[in-house]
N, C-alpha and C positions, 0 to 999 in steps of 0.2 A: 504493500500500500504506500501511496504515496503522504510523505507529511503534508502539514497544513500551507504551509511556505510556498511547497511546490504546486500542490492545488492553486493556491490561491493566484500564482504566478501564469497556469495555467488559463485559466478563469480571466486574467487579464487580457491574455491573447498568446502570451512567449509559449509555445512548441514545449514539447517535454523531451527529454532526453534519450538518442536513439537509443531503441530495445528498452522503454523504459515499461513494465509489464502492463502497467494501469489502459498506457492506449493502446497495447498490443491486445489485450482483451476487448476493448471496444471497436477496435478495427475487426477484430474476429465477431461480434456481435452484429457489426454492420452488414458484415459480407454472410452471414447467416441468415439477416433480414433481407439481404438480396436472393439469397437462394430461395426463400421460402414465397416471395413475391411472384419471380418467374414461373417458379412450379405452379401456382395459383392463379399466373396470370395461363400460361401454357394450355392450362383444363377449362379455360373458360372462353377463349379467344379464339379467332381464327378458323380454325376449319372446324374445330370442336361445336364452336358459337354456333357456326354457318348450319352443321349438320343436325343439332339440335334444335334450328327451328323449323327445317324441314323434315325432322319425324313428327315434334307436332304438329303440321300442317299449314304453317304459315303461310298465306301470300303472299304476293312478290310485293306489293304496298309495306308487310307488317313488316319483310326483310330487308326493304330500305329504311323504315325510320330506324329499324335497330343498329343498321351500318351507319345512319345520322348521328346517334344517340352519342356517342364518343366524343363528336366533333363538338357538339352543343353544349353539352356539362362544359365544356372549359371556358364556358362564358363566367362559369364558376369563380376560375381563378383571380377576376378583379376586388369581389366583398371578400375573395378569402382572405387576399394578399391585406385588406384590409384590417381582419378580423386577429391577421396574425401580427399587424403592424401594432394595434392597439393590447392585444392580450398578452405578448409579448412570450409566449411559452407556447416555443414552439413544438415541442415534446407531446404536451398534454394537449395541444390542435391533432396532431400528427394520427398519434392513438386513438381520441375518441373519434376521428372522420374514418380512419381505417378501422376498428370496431366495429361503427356503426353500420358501414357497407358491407363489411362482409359478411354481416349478418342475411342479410340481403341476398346473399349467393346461394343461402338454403332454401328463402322462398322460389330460387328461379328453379330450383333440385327439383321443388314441389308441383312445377308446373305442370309435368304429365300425369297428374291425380284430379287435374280438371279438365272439364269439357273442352274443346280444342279453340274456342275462340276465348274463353274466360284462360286456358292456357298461354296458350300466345302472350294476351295482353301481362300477364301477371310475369312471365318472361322479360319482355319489354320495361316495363315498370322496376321490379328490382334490377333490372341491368342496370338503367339510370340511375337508382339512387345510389349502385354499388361503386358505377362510374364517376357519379358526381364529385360522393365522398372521397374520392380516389384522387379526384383533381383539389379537392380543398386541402386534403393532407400532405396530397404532392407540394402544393407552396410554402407549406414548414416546414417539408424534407426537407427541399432542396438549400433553401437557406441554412436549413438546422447541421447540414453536411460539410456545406461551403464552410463553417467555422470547425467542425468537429475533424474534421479530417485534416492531417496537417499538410500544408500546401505542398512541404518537399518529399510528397507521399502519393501526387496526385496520379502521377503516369503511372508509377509499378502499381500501386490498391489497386485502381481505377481497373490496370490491365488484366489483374488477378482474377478481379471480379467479373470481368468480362468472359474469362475462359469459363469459369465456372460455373456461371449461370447459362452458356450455350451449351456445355456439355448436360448439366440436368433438362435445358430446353428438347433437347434434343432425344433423349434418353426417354423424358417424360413422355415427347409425342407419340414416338413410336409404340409406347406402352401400352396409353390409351386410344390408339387407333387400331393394337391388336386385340384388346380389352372390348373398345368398339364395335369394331368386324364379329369377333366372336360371339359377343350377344346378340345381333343381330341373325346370325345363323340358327342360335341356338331356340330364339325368342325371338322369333322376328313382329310376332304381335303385339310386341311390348318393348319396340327397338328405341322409344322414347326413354326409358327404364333405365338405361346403359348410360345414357346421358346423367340422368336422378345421381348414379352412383359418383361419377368423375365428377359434377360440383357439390358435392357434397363432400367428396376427399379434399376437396383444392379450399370449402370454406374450410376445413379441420384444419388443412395446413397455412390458413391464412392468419385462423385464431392465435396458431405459433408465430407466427410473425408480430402480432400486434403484441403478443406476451415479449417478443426480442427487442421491441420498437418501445416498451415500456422500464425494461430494466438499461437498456443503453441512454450513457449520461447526455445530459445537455447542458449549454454554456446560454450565461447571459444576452442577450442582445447589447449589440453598441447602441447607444443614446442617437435617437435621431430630432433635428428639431420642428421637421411639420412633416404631419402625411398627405399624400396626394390625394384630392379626390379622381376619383376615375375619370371623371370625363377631363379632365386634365391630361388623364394619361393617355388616353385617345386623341387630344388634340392633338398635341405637341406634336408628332411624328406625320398627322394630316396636314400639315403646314410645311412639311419639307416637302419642296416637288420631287424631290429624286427618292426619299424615301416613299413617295406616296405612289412613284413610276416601280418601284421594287414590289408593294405589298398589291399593286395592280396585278405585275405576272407572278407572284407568288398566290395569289387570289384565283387566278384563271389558268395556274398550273393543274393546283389542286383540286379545282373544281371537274377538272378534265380529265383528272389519273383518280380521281374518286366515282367518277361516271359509270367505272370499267371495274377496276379492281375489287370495291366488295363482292362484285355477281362472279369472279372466277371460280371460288371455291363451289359456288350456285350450282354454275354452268354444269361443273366437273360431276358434281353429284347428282342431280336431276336427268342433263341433257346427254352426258357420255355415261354416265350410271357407271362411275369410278367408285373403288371403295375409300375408305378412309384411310385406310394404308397406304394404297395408291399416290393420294395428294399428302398425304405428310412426307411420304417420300421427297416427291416435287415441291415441296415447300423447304426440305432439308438441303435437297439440292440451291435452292438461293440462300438460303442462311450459309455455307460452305462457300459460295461464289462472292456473295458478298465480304466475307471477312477476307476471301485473299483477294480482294478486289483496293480495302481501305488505304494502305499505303500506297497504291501507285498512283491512286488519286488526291493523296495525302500532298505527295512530289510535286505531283501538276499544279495542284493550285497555289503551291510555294512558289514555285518554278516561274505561272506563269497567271493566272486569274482566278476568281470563283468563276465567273464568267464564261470563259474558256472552256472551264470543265463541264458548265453545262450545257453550251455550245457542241460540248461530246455526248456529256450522258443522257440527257434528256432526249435528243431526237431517237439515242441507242432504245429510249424506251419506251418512244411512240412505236416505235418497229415493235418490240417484242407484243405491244399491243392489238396494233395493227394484224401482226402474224395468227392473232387468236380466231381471226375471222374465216380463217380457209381452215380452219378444225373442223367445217360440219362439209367439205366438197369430198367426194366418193373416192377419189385415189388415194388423198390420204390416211385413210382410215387404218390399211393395215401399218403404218408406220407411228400414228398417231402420236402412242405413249411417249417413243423418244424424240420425236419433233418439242414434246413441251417439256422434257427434261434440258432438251438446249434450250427452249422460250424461258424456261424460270431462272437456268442458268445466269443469261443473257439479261432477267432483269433483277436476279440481284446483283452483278455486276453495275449496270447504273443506276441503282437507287442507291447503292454507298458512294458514288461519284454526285447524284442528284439531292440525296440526303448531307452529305460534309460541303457542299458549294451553298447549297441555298441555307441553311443553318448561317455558314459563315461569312456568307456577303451581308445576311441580315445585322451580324454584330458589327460587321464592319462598317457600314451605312450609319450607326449608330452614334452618335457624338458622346464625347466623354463626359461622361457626369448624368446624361441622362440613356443611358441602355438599357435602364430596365422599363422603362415609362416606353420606351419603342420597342423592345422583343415584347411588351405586354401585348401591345397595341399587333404588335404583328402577329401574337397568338390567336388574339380572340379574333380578329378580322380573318384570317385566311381559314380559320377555326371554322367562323360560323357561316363564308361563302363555299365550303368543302362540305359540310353539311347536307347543302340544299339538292348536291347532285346524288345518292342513295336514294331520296325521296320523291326527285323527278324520276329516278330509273323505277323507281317501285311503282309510279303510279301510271306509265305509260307502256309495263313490261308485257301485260295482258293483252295490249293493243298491238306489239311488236311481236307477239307470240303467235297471232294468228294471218299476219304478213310475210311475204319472202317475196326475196330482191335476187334473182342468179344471173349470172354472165356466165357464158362459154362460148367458146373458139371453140368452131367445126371444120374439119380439111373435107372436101368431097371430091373424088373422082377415083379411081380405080374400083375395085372392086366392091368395096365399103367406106362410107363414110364413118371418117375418125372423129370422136365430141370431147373435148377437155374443158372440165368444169373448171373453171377459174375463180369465181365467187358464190357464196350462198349465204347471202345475210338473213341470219330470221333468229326469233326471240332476241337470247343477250348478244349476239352477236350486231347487232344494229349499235347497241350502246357503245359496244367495241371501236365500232369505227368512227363514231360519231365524238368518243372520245378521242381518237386521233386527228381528227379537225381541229376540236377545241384544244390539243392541245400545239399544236403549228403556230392556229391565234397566239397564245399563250407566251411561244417563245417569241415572236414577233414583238410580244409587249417589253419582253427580254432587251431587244436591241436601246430601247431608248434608256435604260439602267445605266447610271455612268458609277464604273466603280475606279475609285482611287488607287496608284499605285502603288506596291509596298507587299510586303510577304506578310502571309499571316503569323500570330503567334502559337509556335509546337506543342504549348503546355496546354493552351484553348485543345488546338488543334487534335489532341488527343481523348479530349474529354469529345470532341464531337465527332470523332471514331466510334466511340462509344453508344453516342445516339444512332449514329446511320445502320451499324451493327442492328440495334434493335428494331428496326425502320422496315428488316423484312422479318422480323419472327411470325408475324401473320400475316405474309405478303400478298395473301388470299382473302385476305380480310380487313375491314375499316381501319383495325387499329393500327395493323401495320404504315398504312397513308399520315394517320395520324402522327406516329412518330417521326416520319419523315420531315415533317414542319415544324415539328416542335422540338424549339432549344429548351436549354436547363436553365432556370433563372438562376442557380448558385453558379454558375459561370459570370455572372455579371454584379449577383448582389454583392455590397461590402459587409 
């Protein structure tokens, strides 16, 4: 234990002394609350999400607000960041918002014990408040971190933690997409059931977290002398034109890779009737591509722009979007499965190039003294225009369901006429392409973006490895979009 001296010194802000045991246990307590998160978030996100609202029978309406629902809760984050300005303990924010939600995880468990539309909604419902609470506790993490964690600690923890929790991400999907499948064979009339079990393990191992998130220490707040009001914090960044030309094609990026991306997991399960093994594979595959993807787009944007790199990665990921639409034309069906083992390849390669550019041109647009008042403004803004595209796909999917658009080149002359299907758009696949429209707009909004020149900083720069990494853990689903936009505010708070 440490004396009172050294506490107290601590407490001030001075670092404690390397190998000193008191933060080698809270550094192990952190990174324990990280592992316990992931596995929780793992069972609940992503294909799991997707697949469990199509055993209760969801429409494609209930399956876009629930891909909105993520985006929306982080409107959360301005009374939180409030709530934690004024309460000043951040700890006791932290636990009882994560508490509260993931109590919330057992009502979603409970969902296939009712009728299929009172199911659904009551699904819907506690996601939100699980999600909400998720984003209010997030903004006294993150600051609660930025001081707890010692700064000359940030790249190796940071990186530790990172292996760590893809190898149980990882570990965990597999498990419960074999856990999945298996019920499903076994009990197929109760294949909603299989789901009941997997959040019901992830609230248990969530409850462990908030019990890790309760006995890990917390430090004072520094004194600050006024708080913003929000709409404050919205302005300021609406008055810079260049910042307000950045949060334009960050608004119309997202709006157009969220168009597409919640209905792949959809598509894959419904339309090619893949099993859940099947796409957590293909989703393992982009989490693998993605992390040996972070450093070389680490270099480039040192090297040469944020700009640049997504002059590279973004259009690499209108392609890989683009490519989803020739999934339903007849030749390629016997090749299918490994045509989208390269396509998820391929995008999680640029969503860690599109995820570390657009993250870090945003801080860097940012003037000194006021970066939080503009990562704010740029969360909740691209936040809540990302949103609204899940809920237009859900409510015009019905109408797109019973449309088809096909192109084929015909040779005629010798003895038979030859036909190669070239396009067949119908259901999601309309969304698919229409998302690649919007996203061309998008970068085009791109070009008027003037970014200043200068190398980014490595210690940032790491920390936002970090975020792109988790950018594709659902890259089949809302959340993963979501992470893609969103920085950490303990990168910027003091």
């Amino acid at each position: 234990m440490l004396d009172r001296k050294t506490e107290n010194e601590r407490v001030a802000g001075h670092e404690a002394p390397p190998g000193d045991p008191q933060e080698q246990h809270t550094l192990r307590l952190i990174l324990y609350d990280a592992i316990a998160s992931e596995a929780m978030g793992t069972l609940t996100t992503g294909v799991f999400l997707a697949g469990f609202a199509v055993a209760l029978g969801a429409d494609n309406l209930a399956i876009g607000v629930l891909a909105a629902v993520p985006f929306f809760v982080q409107l959360l984050q301005i009374p939180a960041t409030l709530v934690v300005e004024r309460l000043r303990a951040r700890r006791d924010v932290c636990v009882w918002a994560a508490g509260i939600g993931r109590v919330f995880l057992l009502g979603a468990a409970a969902a296939p014990l009712l009728p299929t539309a009172a199911g659904v909604v009551t699904l819907i419902v506690s996601l939100a408040i699980y999600q909400g609470m998720a984003a209010v506790g997030g903004c006294a993490w993150n600051s609660w971190m930025r001081d707890l964690v010692p700064a000359s600690q940030f790249g190796r923890f940071f990186g530790r933690r990172t292996m760590a929790t893809t190898a149980v991400s990882i570990a965990l999907a597999l498990v419960g997409s074999v856990l999945i499948d298996t019920w499903k064979a076994h009990v197929p009339e109760h294949a909603a059931a299989g789901y009941t079990i997997l959040f019901a393990l992830s609230a248990a191992i969530g409850f462990l977290g908030v019990y890790l998130l309760r006995i890990t220490p917390d430090r004072p707040m520094a004194p600050v002398e006024k708080i913003a009001h929000p709409i404050a914090l919205l302005l300021a960044p609406l008055r810079d034109g260049n910042f307000r030309r950045l949060l334009f094609f960050l608004s119309s990026w997202n709006f157009a890779a969220n168009l597409a991306a919640p209905f792949f997991a959809i598509y894959m399960l419904k339309t090619l009737d893949y099993s859940l093994t099947s796409i957590l594979g293909l989703t393992i595959a982009s989490q693998l591509s993605n992390l040996a993807a972070l450093g070389l787009w680490g270099a480039l944007i040192d090297r040469f722009s944020n700009k640049a790199v997504l002059g590279i990665a973004a259009p690499l990921f209108l392609v890989c979007i683009l490519a989803w639409t020739i999934t339903g034309v007849s030749w390629m069906q016997p090749m299918l499965f490994y045509f989208l083992i390269g396509v998820h390849i391929l995008m999680g390669l640029s969503t860690a190039g599109v995820g570390l550019a657009s993250g870090n041109i945003a801080m860097k647009l940012s003037p000194p003294g006021q970066a939080t008042a503009y990562l704010a403004a740029n969360s909740v803004i691209t936040a809540s225009c990302t949103a609204v595209a899940p809920i237009l796909g859900g409510l015009f999917a019905d109408f797109f369901a019973s449309h088809q658009l096909t192109l084929a080149l015909t040779w005629k002359g010798g003895q038979e006429d030859i036909t190669l299907q070239v396009l067949d758009f119908h259901s999601w696949t309309f969304f698919f392409g229409m998302a690649c429209l919007a996203g061309l707009y998008s970068l085009h909004r791109l070009s008027f973006v003037e970014e200043p020149a200068g190398t980014t900083d490595r210690l940032l720069l790491r920390h936002l490895f970090l975020e792109a990494r988790r950018s594709v853990h659902s890259l089949s689903s809302a959340a993963g979009l979501l992470r893609v936009v969103r920085l950490p505010q303990w990168l910027v708070r003091a």
